[in-house]
LOLO-39862 format. One record per atom (N, C-alpha, C, CB): residue number from 1; x, y, z. Coordinates in Angstrom, 3 decimals, decimal comma, padded with zeros to 6 digits. Glycine has a CB too. Layout:
<torfis>
   n     east    north       up
 NUM        X        Y        Z
...
</torfis>
This chain:
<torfis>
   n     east    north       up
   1  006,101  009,151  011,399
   1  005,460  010,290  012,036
   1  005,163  009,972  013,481
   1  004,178  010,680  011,299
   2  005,096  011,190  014,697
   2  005,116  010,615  015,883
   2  003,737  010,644  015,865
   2  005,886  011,225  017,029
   3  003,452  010,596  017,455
   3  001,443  010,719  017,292
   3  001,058  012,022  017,330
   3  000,384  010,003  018,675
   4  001,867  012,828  017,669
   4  001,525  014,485  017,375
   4  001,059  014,887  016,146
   4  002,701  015,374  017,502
   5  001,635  014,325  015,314
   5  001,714  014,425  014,020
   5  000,733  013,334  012,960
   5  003,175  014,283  013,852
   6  000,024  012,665  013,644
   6 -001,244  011,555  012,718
   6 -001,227  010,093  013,358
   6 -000,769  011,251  010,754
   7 -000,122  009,921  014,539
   7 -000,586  008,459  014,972
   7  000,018  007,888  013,984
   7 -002,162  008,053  015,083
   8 -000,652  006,219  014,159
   8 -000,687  005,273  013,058
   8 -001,332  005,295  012,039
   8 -000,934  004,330  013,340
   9 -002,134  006,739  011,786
   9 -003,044  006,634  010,632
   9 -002,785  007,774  009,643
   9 -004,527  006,657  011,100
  10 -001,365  008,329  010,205
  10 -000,411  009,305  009,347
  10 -001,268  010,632  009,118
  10  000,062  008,586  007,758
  11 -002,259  010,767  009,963
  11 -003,190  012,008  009,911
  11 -004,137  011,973  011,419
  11 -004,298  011,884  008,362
  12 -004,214  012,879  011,569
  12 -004,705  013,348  013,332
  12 -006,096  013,243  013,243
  12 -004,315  015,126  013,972
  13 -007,062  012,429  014,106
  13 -008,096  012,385  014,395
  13 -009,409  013,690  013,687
  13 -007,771  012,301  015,761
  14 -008,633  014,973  014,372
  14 -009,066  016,096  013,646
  14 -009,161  016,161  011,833
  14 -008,100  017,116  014,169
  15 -008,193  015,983  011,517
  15 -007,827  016,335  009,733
  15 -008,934  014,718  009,386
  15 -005,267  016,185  009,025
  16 -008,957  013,803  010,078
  16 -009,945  012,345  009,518
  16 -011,294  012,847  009,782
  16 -009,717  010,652  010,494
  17 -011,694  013,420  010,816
  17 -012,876  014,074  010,851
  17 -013,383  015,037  009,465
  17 -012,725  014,891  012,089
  18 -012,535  016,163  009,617
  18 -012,652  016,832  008,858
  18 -012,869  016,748  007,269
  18 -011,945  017,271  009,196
  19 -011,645  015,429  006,970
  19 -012,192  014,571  005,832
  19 -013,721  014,588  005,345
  19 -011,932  013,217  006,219
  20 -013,992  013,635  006,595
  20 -014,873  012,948  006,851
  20 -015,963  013,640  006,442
  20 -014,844  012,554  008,009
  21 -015,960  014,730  006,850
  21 -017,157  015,531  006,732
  21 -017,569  016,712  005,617
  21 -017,175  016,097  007,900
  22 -016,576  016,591  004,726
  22 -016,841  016,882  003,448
  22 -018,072  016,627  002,641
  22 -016,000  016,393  002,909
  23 -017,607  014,756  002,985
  23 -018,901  014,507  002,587
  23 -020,272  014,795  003,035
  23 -018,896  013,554  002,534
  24 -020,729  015,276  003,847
  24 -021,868  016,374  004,727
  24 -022,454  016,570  003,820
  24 -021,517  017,794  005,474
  25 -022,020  017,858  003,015
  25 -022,913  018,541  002,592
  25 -024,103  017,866  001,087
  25 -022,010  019,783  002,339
  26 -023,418  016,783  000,579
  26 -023,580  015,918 -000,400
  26 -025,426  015,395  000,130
  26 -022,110  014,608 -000,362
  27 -025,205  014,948  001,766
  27 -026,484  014,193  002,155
  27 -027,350  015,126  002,420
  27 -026,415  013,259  003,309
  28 -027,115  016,285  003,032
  28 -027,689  017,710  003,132
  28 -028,919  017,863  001,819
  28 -026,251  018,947  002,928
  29 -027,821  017,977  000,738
  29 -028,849  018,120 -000,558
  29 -029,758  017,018 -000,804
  29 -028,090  018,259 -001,897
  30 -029,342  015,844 -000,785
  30 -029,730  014,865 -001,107
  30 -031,258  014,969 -000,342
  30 -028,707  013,793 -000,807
  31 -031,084  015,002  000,933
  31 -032,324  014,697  002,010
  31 -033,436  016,151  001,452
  31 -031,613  014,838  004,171
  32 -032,990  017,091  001,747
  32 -033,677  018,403  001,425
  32 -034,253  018,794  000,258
  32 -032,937  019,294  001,589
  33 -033,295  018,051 -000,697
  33 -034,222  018,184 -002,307
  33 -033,240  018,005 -003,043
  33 -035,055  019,675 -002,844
  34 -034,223  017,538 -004,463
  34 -033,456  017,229 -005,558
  34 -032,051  018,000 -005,988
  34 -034,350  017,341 -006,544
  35 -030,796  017,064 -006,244
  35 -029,495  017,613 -006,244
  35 -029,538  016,622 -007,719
  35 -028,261  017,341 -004,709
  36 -029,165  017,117 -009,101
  36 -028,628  016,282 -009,746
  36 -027,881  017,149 -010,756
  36 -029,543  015,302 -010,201
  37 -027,103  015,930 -011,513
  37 -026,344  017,042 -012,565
  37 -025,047  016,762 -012,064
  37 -026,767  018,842 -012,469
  38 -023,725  017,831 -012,478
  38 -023,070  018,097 -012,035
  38 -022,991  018,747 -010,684
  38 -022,782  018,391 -012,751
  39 -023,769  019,293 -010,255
  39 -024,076  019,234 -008,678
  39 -023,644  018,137 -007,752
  39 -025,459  019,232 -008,494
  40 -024,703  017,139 -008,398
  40 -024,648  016,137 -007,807
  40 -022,784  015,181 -008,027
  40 -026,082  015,436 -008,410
  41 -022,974  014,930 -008,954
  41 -021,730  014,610 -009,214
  41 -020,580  015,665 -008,196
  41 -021,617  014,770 -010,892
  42 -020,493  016,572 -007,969
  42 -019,915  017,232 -007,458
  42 -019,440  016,686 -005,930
  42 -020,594  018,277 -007,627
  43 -020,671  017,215 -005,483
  43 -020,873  016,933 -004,172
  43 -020,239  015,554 -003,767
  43 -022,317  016,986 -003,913
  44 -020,337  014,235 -004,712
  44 -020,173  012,866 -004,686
  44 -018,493  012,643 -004,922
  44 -021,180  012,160 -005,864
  45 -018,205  013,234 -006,001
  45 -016,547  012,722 -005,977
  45 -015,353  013,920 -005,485
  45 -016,086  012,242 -007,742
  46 -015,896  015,380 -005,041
  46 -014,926  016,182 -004,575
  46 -014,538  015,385 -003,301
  46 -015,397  017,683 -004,368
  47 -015,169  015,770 -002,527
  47 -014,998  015,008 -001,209
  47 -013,522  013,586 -001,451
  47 -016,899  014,185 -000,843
  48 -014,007  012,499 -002,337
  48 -013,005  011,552 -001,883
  48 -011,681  011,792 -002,931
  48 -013,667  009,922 -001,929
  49 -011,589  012,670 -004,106
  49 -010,805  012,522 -004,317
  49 -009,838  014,169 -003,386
  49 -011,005  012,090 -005,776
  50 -010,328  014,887 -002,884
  50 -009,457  015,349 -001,576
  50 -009,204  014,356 -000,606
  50 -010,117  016,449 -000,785
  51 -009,905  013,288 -000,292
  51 -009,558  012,276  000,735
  51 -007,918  011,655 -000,242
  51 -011,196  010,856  001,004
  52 -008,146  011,616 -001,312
  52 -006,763  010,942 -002,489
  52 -005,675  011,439 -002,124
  52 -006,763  011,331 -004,184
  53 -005,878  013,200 -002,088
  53 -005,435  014,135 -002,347
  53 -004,377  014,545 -001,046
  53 -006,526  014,940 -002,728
  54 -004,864  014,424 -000,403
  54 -004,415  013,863  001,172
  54 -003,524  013,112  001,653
  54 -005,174  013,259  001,712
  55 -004,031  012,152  001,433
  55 -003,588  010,715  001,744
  55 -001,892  010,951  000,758
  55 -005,036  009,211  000,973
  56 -002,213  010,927  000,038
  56 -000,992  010,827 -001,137
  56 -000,083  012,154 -000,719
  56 -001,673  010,973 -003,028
  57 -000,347  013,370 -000,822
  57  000,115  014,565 -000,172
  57  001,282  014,174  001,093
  57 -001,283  015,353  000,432
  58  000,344  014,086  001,878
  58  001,125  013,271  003,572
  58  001,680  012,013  003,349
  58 -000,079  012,839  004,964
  59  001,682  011,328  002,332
  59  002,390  010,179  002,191
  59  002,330  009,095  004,100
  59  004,192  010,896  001,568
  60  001,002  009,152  004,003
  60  000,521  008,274  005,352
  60  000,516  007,006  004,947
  60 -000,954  008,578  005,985
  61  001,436  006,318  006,353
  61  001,984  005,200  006,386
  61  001,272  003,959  005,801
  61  002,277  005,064  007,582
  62  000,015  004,212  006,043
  62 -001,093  002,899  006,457
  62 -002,198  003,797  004,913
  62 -002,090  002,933  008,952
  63 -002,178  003,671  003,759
  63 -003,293  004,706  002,989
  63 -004,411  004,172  003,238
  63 -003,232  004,919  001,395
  64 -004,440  002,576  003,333
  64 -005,744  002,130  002,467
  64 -006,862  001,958  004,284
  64 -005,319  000,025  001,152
  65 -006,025  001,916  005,403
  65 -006,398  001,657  006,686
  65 -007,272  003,360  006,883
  65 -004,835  001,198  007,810
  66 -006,036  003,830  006,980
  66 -006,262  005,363  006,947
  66 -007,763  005,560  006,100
  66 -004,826  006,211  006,071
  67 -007,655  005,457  005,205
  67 -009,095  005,898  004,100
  67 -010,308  005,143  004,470
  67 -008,866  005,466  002,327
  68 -009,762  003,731  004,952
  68 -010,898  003,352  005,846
  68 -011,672  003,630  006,816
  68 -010,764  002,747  006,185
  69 -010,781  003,688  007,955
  69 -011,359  004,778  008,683
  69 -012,185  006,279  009,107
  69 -010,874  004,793  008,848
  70 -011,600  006,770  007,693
  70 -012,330  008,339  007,241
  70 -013,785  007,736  006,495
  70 -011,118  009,492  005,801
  71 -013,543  006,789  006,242
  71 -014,928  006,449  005,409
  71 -016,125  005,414  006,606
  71 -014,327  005,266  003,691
  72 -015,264  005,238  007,643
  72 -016,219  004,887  008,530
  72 -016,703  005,915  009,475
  72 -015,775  003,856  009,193
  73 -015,721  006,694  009,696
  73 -016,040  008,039  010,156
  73 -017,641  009,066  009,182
  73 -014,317  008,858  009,881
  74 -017,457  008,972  008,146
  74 -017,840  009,894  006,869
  74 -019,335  008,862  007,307
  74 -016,716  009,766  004,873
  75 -019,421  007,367  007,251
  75 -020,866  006,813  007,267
  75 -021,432  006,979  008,827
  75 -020,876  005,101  006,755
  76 -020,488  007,327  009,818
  76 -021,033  007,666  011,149
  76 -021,951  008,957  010,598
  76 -019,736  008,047  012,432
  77 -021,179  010,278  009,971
  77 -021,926  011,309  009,696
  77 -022,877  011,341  009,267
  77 -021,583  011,910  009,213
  78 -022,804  010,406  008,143
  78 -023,954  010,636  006,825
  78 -025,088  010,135  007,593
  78 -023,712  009,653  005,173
  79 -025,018  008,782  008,668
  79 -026,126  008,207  009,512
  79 -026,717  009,421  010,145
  79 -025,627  007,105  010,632
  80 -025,402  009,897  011,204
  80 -026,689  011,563  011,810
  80 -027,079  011,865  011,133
  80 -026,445  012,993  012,368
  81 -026,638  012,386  010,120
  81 -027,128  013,699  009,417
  81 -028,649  012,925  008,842
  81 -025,827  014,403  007,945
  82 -028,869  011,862  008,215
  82 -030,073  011,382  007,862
  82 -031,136  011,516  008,856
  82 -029,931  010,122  007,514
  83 -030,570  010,871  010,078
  83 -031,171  011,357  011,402
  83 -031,762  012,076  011,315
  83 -030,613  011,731  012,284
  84 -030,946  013,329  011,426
  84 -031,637  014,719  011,980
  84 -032,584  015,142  010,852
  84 -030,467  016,040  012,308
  85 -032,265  014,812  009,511
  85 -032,909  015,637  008,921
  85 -034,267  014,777  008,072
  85 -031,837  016,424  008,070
  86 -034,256  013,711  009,096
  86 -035,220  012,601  008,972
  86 -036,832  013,019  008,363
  86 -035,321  011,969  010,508
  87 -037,126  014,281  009,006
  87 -038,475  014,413  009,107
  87 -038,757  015,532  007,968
  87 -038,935  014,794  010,638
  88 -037,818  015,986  007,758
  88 -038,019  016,398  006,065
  88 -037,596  015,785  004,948
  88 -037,489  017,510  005,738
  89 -036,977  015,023  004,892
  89 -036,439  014,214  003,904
  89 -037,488  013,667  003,413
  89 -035,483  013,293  004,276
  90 -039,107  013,182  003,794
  90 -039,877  012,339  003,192
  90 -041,326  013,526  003,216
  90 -039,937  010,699  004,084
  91 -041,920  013,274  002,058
  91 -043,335  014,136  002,332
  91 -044,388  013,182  003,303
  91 -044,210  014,509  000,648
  92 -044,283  011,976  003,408
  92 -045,000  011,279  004,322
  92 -044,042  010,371  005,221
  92 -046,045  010,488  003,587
  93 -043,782  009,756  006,174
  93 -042,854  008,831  006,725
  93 -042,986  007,375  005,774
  93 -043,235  008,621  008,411
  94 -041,748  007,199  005,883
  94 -041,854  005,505  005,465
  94 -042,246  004,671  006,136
  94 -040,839  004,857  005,200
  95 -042,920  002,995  005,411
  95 -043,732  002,448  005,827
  95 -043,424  001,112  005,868
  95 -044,672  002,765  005,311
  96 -043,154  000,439  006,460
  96 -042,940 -001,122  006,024
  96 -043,395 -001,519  004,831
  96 -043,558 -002,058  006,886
  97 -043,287 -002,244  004,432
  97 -044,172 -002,908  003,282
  97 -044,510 -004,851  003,810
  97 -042,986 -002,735  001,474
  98 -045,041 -005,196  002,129
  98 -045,355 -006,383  001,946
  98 -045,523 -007,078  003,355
  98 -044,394 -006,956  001,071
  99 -045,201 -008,436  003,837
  99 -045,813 -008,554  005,022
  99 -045,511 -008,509  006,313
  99 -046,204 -009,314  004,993
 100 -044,840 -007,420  006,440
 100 -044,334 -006,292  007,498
 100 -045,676 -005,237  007,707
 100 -042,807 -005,332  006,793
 101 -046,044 -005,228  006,925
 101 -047,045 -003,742  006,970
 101 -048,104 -003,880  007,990
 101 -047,929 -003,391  005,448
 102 -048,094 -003,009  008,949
 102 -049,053 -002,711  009,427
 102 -048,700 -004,060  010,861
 102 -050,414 -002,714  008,231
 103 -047,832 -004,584  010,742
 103 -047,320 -005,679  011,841
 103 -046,395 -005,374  013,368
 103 -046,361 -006,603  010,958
 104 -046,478 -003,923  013,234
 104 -045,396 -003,460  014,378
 104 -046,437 -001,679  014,416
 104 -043,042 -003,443  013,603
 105 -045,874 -001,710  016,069
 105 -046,552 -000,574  016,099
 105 -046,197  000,787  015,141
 105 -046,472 -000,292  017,406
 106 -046,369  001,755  014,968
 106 -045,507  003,062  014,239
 106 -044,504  003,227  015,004
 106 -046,214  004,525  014,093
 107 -044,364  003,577  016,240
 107 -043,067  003,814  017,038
 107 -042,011  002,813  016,675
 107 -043,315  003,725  018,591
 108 -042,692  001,282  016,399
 108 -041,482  000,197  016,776
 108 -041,052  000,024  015,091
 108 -042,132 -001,609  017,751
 109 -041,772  000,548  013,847
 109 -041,618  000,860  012,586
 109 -040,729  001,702  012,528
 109 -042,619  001,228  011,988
 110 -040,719  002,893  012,899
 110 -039,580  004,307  013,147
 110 -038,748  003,344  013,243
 110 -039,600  005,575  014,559
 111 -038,731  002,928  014,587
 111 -036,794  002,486  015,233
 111 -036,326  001,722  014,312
 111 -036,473  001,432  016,841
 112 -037,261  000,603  013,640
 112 -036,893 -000,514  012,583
 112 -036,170  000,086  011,386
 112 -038,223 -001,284  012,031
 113 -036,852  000,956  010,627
 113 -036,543  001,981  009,484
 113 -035,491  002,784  009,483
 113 -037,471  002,831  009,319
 114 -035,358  003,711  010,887
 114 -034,560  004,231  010,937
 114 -033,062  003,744  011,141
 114 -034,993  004,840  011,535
 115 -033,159  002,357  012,212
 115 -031,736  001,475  012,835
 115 -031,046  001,227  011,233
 115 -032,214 -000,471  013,907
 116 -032,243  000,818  010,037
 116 -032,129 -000,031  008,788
 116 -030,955  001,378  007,988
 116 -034,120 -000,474  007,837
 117 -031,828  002,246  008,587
 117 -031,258  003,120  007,418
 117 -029,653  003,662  008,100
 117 -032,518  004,645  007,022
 118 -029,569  003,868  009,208
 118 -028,186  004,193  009,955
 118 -027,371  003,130  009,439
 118 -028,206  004,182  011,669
 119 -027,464  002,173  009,533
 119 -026,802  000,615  009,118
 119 -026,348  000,597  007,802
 119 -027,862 -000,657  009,189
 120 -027,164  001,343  007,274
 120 -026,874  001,314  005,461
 120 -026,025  002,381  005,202
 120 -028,300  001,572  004,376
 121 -025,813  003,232  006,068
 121 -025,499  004,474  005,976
 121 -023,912  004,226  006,577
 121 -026,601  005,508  006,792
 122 -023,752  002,868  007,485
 122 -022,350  002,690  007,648
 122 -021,558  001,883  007,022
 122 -022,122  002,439  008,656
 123 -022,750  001,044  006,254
 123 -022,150  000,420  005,038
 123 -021,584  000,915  004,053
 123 -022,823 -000,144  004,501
 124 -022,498  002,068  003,635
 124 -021,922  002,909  002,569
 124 -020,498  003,513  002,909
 124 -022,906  004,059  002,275
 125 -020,419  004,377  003,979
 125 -018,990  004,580  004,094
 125 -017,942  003,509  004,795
 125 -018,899  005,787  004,796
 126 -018,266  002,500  004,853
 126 -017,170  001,264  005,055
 126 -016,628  000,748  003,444
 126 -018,061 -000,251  005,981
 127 -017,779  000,886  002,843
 127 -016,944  000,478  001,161
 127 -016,443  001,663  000,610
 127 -018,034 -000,172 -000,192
 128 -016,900  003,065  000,596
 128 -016,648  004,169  000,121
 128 -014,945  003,774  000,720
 128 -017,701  005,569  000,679
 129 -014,405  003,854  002,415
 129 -013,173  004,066  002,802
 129 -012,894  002,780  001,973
 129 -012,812  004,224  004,428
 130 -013,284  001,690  001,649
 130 -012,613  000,452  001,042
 130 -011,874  000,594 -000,296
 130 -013,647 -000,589  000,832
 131 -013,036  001,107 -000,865
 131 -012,663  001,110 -002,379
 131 -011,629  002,900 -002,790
 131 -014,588  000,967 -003,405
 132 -011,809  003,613 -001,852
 132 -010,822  004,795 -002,104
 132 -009,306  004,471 -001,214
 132 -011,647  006,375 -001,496
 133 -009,417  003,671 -000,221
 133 -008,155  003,256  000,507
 133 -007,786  002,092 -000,953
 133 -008,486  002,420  002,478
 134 -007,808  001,385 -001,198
 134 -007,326  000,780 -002,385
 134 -006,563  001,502 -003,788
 134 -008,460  000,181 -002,772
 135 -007,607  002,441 -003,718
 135 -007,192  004,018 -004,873
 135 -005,919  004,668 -003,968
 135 -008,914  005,638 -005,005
 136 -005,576  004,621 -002,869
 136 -005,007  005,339 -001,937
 136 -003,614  004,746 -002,499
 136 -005,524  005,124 -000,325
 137 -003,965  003,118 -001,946
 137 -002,581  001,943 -001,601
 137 -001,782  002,009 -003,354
 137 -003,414 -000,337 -001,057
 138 -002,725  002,138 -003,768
 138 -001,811  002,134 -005,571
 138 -001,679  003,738 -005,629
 138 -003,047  001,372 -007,418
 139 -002,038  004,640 -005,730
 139 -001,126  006,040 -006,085
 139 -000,032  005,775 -005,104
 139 -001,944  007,726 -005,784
 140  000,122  005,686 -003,493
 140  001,000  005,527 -003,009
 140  002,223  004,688 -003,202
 140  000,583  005,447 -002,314
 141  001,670  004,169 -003,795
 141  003,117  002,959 -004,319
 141  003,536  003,257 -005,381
 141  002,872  001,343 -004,590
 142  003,080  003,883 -006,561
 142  003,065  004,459 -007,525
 142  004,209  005,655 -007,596
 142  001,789  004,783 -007,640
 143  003,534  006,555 -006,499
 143  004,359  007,633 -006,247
 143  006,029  007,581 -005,605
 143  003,514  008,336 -005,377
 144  005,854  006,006 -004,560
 144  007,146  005,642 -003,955
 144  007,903  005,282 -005,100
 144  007,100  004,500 -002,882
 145  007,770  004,511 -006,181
 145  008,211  004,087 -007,135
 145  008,158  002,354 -006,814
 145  009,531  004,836 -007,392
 146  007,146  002,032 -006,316
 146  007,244  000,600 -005,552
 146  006,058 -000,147 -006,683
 146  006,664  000,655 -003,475
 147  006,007 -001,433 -006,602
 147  005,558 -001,997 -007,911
 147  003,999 -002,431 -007,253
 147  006,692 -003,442 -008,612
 148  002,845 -002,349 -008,080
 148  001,540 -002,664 -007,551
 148  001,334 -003,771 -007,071
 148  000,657 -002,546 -008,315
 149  001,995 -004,872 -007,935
 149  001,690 -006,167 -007,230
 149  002,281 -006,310 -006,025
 149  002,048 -007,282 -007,952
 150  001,383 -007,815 -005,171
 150  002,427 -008,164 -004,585
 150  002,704 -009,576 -004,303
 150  002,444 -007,522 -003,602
</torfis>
């Protein structure tokens, strides 16, 4: 494929975004109020198995790189979006604990809590793209007729 057409990541910046942001609405509920059930479930595996769905579809060069990326993209989001919707997400703010507590000003607690929680939030979608780019690299080989091992 040229780069008009997805680059090296066999899909265009735009369509990885867009991926990406499926998962949105999942943290939306999550932060705002109780989501469980098939809801929840919902919200949690539509998203990556259209990322599957995709990937395999376009038969992109690179799957498991590719899915990585959407999933580092997807934990950039999920970090804003916690962000923004920071100040409703909790009925009181969070607090340090054990012997952290009460050891940093509130302002320098925020930045601590919040940096902690963005961080976790890019972790999550660095393994999310890990472990679905892996799901990616075997349907794709699967589908080529190419053998899993290697």
């Amino acid at each position: 494929m040229g780069d008009g057409e997805g680059g090296r990541f066999g899909l265009s910046p735009a369509v990885m975004v867009g991926l990406a942001a499926l998962g949105v609405p999942r943290v939306v509920a999550h932060d705002l109020g109780p989501v469980g059930g098939v809801t929840n479930a919902l919200l949690v595996f539509v998203p990556i198995a259209v990322w599957l769905v995709v990937v395999v579809w376009r038969g992109v060069p690179q799957p498991f790189t590719t899915l990585v990326v959407v999933g580092l993209i997807y934990g950039v989001l999920v970090g804003v979006t916690h962000q923004l919707l920071w100040p409703w997400a909790f009925d009181s703010p969070p607090r340090l604990g054990g012997t952290l507590a009460g050891a940093l000003s509130p302002t320098a607690e925020a930045i601590v809590l919040r940096a902690f929680a963005f961080g976790s939030s890019l972790l999550t979608g660095l393994v999310v793209g890990i472990v679905t780019g892996a799901v990616g690299w075997v349907l794709l080989r699967i589908r080529r007729g190419q053998r899993v091992t290697r």
